[in-house]
C-alpha positions in Angstrom: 7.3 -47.8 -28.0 6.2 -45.2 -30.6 2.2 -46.7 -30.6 2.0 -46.2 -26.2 3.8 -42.6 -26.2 0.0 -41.1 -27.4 -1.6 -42.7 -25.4 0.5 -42.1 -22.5 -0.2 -38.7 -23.0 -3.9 -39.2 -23.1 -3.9 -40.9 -19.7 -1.9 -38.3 -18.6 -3.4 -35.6 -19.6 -6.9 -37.3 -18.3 -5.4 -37.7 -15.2 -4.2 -34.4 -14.7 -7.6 -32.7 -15.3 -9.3 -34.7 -13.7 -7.3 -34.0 -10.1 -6.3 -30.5 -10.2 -4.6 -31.3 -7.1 -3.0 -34.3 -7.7 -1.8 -32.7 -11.1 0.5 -30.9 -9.4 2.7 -33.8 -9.2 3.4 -36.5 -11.2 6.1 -39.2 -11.4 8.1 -37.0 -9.6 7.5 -33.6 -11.4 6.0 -30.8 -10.6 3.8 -29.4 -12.6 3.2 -25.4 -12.5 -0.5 -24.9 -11.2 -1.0 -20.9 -11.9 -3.8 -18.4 -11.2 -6.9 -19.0 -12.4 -7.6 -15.1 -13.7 -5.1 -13.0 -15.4 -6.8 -10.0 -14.9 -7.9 -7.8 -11.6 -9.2 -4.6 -10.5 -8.5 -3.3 -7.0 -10.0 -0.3 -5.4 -8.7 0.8 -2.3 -9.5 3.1 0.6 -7.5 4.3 3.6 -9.3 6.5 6.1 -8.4 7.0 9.5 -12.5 7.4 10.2 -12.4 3.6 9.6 -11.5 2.0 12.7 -13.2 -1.1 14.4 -12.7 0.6 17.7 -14.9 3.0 17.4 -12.6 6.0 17.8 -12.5 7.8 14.4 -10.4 10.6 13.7 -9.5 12.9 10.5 -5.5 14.0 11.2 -2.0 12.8 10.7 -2.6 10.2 7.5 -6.3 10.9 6.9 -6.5 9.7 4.0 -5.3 7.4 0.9 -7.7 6.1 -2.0 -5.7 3.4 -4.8 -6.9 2.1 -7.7 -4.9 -0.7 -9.7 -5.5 -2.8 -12.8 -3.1 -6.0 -13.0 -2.8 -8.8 -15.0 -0.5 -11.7 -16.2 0.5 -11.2 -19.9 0.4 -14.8 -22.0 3.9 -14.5 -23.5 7.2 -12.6 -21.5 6.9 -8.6 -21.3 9.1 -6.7 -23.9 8.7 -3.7 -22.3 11.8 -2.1 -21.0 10.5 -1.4 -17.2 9.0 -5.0 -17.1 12.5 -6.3 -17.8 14.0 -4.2 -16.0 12.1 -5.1 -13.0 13.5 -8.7 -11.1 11.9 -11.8 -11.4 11.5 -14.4 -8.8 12.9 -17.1 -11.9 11.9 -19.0 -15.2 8.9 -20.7 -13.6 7.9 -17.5 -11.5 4.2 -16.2 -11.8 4.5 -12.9 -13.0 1.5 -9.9 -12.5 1.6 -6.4 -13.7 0.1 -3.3 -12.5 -1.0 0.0 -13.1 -2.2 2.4 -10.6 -3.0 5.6 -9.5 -3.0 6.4 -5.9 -3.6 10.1 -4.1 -2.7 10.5 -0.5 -3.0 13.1 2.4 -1.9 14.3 5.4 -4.1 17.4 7.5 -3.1 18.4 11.3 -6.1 17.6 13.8 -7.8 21.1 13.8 -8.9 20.8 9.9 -11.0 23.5 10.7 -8.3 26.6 11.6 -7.0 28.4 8.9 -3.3 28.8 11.1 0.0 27.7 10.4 0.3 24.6 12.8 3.9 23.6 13.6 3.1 21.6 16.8 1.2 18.9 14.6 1.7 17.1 11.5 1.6 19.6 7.9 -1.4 20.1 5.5 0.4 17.6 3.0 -0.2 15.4 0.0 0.5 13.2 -3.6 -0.8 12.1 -6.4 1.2 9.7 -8.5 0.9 7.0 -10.7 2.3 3.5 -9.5 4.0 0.5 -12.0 4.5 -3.0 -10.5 5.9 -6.3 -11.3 4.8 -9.4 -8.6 7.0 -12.4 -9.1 6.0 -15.7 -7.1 8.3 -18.5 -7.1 5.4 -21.3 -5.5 8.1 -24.3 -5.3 10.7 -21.8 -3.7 8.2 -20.2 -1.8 9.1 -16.6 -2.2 8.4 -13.6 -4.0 9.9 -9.7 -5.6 7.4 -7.2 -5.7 8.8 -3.9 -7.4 6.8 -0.7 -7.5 7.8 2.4 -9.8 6.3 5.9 -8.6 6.2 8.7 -10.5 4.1 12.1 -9.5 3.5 14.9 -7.7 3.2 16.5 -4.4 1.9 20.0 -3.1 -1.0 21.9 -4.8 -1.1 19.8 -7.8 -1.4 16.7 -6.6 -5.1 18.4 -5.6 -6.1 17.0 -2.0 -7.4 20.5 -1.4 -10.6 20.0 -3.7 -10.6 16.4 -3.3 -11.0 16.4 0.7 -13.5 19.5 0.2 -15.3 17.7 -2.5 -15.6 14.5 -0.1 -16.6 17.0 2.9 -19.6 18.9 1.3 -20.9 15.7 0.2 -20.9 13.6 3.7 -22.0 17.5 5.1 -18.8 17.3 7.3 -16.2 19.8 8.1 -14.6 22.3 5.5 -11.1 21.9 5.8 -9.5 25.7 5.9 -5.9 25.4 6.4 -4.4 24.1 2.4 -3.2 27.4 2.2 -0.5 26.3 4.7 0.8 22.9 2.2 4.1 22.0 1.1 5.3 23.7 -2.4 4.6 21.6 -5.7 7.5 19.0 -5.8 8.3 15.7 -8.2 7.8 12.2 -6.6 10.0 10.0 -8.4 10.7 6.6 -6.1 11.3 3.3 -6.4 10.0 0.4 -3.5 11.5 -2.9 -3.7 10.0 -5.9 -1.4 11.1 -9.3 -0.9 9.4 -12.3 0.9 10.0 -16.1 2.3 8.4 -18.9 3.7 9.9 -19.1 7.1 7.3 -21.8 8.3 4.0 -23.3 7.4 1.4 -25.7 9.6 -0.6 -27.5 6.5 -2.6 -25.3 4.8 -3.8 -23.4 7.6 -1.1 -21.2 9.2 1.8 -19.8 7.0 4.9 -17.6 8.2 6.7 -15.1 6.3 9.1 -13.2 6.5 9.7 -10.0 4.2 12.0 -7.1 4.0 11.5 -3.2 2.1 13.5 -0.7 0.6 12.5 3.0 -1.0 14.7 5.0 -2.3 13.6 8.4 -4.0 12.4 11.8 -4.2 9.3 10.8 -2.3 10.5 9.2 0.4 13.9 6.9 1.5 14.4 3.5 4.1 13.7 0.3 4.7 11.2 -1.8 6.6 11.4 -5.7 8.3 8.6 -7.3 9.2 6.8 -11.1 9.6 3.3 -11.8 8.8 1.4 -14.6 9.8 -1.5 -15.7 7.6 -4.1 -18.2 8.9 -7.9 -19.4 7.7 -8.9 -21.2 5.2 -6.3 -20.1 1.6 -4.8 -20.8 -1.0 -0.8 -20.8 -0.8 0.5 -17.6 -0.7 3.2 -18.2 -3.1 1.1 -19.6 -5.3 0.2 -16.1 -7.2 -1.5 -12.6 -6.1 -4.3 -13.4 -8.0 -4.9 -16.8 -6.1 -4.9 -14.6 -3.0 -8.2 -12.8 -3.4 -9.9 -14.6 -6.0 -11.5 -18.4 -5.4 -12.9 -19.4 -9.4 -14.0 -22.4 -9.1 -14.5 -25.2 -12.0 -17.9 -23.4 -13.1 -20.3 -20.5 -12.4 -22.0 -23.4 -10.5 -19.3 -24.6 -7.7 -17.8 -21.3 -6.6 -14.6 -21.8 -4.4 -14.2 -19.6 -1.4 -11.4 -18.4 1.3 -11.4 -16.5 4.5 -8.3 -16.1 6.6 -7.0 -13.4 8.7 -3.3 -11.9 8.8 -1.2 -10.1 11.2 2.1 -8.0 10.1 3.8 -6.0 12.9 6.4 -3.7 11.0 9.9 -2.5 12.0 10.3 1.1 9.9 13.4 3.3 9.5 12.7 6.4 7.4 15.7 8.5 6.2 13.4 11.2 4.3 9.9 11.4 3.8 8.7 14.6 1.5 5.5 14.3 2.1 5.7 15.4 5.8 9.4 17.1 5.3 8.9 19.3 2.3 10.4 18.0 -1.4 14.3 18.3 -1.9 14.1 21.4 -3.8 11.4 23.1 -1.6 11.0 24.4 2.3 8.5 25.0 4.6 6.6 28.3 2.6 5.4 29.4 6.4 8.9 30.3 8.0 8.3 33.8 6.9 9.2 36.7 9.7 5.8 37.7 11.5 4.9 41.4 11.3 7.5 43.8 13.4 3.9 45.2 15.2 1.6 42.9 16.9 0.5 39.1 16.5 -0.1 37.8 13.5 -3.6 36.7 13.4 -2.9 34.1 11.0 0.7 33.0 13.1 0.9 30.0 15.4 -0.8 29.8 18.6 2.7 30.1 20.4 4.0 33.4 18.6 4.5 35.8 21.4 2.2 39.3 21.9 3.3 42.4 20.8 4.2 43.8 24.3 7.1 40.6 24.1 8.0 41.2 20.6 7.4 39.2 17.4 9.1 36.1 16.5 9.6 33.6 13.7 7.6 30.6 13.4 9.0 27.7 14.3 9.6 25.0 12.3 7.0 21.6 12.2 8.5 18.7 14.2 11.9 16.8 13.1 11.0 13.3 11.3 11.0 10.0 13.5 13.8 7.4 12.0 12.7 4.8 13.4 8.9 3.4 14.3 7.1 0.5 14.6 3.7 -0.3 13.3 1.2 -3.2 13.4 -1.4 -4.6 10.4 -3.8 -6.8 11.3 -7.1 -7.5 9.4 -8.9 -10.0 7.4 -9.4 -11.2 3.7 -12.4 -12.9 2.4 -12.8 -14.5 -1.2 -15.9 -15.8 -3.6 -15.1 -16.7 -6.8 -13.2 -14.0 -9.0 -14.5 -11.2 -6.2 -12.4 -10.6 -2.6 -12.7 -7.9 -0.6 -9.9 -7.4 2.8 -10.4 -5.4 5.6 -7.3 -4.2 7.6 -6.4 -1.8 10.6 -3.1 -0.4 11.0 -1.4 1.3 14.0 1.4 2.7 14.2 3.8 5.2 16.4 3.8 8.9 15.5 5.7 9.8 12.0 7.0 13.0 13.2 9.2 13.4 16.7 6.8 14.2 19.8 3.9 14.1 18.3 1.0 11.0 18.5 0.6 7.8 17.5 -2.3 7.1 14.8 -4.7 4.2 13.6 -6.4 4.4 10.4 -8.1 1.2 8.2 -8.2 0.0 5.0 -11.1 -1.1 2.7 -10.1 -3.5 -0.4 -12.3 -4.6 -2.9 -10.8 -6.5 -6.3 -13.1 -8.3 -9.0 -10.8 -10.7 -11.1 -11.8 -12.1 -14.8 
């Protein structure tokens, strides 16, 4: 019995690389198949001026530009966070990030240097971002676990950034930063959870996934499906696998396109940056002059002959919205890139929905 155990190894192991997907299996087993990088960039762009419709605008979320490193470590993390952060089992595929990500909000007229309460605040963050993906591919789910840790107001700098992207595309200055939310700490922590709910071969898979944030930046939960259909890998097979195709050799690159869909159920409890941080408030409800109209007041502040009067207040938060993501990812060897277009209903009570798209690009090695 000694002399065959060798080499049934040897046939095994022959076997196994020979059919990577038949290697999956055998006598019964399953084998775990993991990603074939351990290590990606992605850079990522949100601009409401991206929109397959045609109809480009620059208000309400304007703007969001990511960038991430992950990668999957050889041995378990020792770090406290990483072990702190849940893991979909034993046999989970686990990917780390880092990232940095800056956001921004601006009210529609960008180019009037007035307080304007009747649409959404000159607003914004810059924080850093710390995340732990766990797959499970034979349970078919997945945690994903996001620290965030920065800042919003004046420091997180959207005012030079937007007017440093302006006067290079020879667009218009934005005037009204003067008018942004105190400097305030983001501290949050976003939690996501996915399942399998049902799959047609390898073409068309259903998921379902559920959200929860809770911190100084903002606080709720989210429920949502998301249908996934082209030519892929399986999902739950790694987030690597998702937007990179390596194949065997420089020679035989693999490649995937499929497209996705994801409408959103949303319920936000507090969100800072279009509220104001915990420990700050609105620095424009300041009492107008007793004489005259304030030149620099809101567009509704009565004349002189009626009086002066306060300004009022920008529009109470919406609780609950719905959104919809729909786009596209296509993959060639250790390079994707995914296009998506989001819409969804207006953040703040009375005021209008908005659309804005997403540019994705991620180089794996």
């Amino acid at each position: 019995m000694r002399r065959f155990l060798p080499l049934a190894l040897l046939n095994l192991w022959l076997y196994t690389a020979s059919d990577p997907v038949q290697a999956q299996t055998v006598s019964g087993f399953a084998l775990p198949e993991h990603d074939s990088v351990t290590h990606m960039l992605r850079i990522s762009e949100d601009d409401d001026f991206i929109n397959i419709w045609g109809y480009g605008t620059d208000n309400a979320y304007t703007n969001g530009t990511r960038i991430d490193y992950f990668y999957k470590p050889s041995r378990p993390s020792h770090l406290f966070l990483d072990r702190w952060m849940p893991s979909a089992g034993d046999s989970s595929t686990n990917i780390y990030g880092w990232g940095l990500t800056q956001l921004m909000y601006t009210p529609d007229d960008i180019n009037s240097s007035a307080y304007q309460p009747n649409d959404y605040p000159w607003s914004g963050g810059l924080f850093a971002t710390h995340t732990r993906y766990s797959y499970d591919e034979k349970r078919k789910f997945d945690f994903q676990t996001e620290l965030v840790l920065g800042v919003m107001g004046p420091a997180a700098l959207d005012r030079e950034m937007q007017s440093m992207v302006h006067h290079i595309i020879n667009y218009i200055q934005p005037t009204g930063w003067s008018h942004q939310y105190p400097n305030a700490l983001l501290l949050n922590v976003n939690f996501t959870v996915e399942k399998q709910l049902a799959a047609i071969g390898s073409a068309v898979t259903v998921i379902g996934g559920g959200q929860v944030y809770a911190g100084t930046m903002q606080n709720g939960a989210a429920i949502y499906p998301m249908i996934l259909i082209g030519k892929m890998d399986p999902y739950f097979k790694g987030f690597f696998s998702q937007y990179s195709s390596p194949g065997q050799n420089k020679q035989h690159k693999r490649w995937q396109l499929y497209g996705f869909i994801k409408p959103e159920l949303q319920l936000f409890v507090t969100n800072a940056l279009l509220q104001g941080g915990i420990f700050t408030k609105n620095p424009n409800l300041q009492p107008s002059p007793p004489n005259g109209k304030d030149p620099n007041g809101p567009s509704n502040q009565p004349n002189a002959d009626n009086g002066a009067a306060e300004p009022q207040p920008y529009h109470s938060l919406q609780h609950v919205l719905t959104s919809l993501d729909y786009g596209a990812v296509l993959t060639h060897g250790r390079i994707g890139i995914s296009f998506s277009q989001n819409v969804s209903e207006a953040m703040l009570k009375g005021l209008y929905c908005h659309d804005y798209g997403n540019i994705s690009v991620l180089f794996g090695w």
